[in-house]
C-alpha positions as CSV (number, residue, x, y, z in Angstrom):
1,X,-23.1,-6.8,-15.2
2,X,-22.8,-3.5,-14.0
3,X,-20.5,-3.0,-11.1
4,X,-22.1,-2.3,-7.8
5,X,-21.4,1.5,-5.9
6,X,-20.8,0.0,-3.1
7,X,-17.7,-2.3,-4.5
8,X,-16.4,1.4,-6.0
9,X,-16.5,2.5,-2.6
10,X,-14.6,0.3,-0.6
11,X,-12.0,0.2,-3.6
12,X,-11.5,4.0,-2.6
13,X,-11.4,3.4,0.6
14,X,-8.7,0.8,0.5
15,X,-6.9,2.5,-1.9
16,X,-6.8,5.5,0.1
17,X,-5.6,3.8,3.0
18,X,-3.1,1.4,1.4
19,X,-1.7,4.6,-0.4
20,X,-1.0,5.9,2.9
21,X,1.0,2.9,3.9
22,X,2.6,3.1,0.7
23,X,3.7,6.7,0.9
24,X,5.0,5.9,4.8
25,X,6.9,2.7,3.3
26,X,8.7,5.0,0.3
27,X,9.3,8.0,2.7
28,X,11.1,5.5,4.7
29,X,13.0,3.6,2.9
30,X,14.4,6.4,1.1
31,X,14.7,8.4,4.0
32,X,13.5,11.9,2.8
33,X,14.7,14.7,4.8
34,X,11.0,16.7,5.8
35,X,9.2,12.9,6.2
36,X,12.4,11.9,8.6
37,X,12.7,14.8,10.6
38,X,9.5,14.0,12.7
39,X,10.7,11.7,14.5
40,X,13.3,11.2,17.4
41,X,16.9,9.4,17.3
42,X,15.4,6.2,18.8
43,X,12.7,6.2,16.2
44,X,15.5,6.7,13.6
45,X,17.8,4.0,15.2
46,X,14.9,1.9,15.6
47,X,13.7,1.6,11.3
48,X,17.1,1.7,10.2
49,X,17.7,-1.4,12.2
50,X,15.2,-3.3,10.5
51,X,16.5,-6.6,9.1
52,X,16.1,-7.4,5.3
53,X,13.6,-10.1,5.8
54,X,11.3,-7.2,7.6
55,X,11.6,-4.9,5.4
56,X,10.7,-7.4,2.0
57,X,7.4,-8.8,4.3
58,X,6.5,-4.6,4.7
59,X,7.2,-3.8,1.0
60,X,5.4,-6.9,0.1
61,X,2.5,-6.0,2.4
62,X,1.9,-2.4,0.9
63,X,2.7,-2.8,-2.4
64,X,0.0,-5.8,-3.0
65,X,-2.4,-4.2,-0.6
66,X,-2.4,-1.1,-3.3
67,X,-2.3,-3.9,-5.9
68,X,-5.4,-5.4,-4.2
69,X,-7.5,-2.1,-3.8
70,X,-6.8,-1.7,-7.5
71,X,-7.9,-4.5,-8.7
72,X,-11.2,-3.6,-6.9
73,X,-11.5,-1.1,-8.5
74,X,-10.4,-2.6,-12.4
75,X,-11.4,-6.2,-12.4
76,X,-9.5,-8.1,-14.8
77,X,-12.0,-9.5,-18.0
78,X,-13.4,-12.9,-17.2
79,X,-11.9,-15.4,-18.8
80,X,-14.6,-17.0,-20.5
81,X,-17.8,-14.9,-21.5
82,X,-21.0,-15.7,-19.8
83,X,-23.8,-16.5,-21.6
């Protein structure tokens, strides 16, 4: 069975956005410099003050959202074939 447009295209869509959420999460986490600089002390103080527990439930929350969109987008095979 052929795989309808319109499940291609909310598999981009999601993978767009969570790819956003992902880039915000890595840029954070890792702190990089030009990503940082945009926002103000309190912001700063305010993410790096994030407990552990918060920060697993947000990496856990993009990185299967992106896993999600993408397996829109590749189904695994069926386990059985249909006949």
């Amino acid at each position: 069975m052929e795989t309808p447009w319109h499940l291609w295209l909310i598999g981009l869509l999601t993978l767009a956005w969570n790819s956003i959420g992902a880039f915000d999460y890595t840029a954070t986490q890792i702190q990089w410099a030009p990503y940082m600089a945009q926002f103000t002390p309190v912001q700063l103080e305010y993410f790096h003050s994030f407990p552990t527990w918060v920060v697993a439930c947000w990496a856990t929350a993009v990185w299967f959202g992106v896993l999600g969109s993408l397996m829109l987008l590749f189904p695994p095979p069926p386990a059985v074939s249909p006949v």
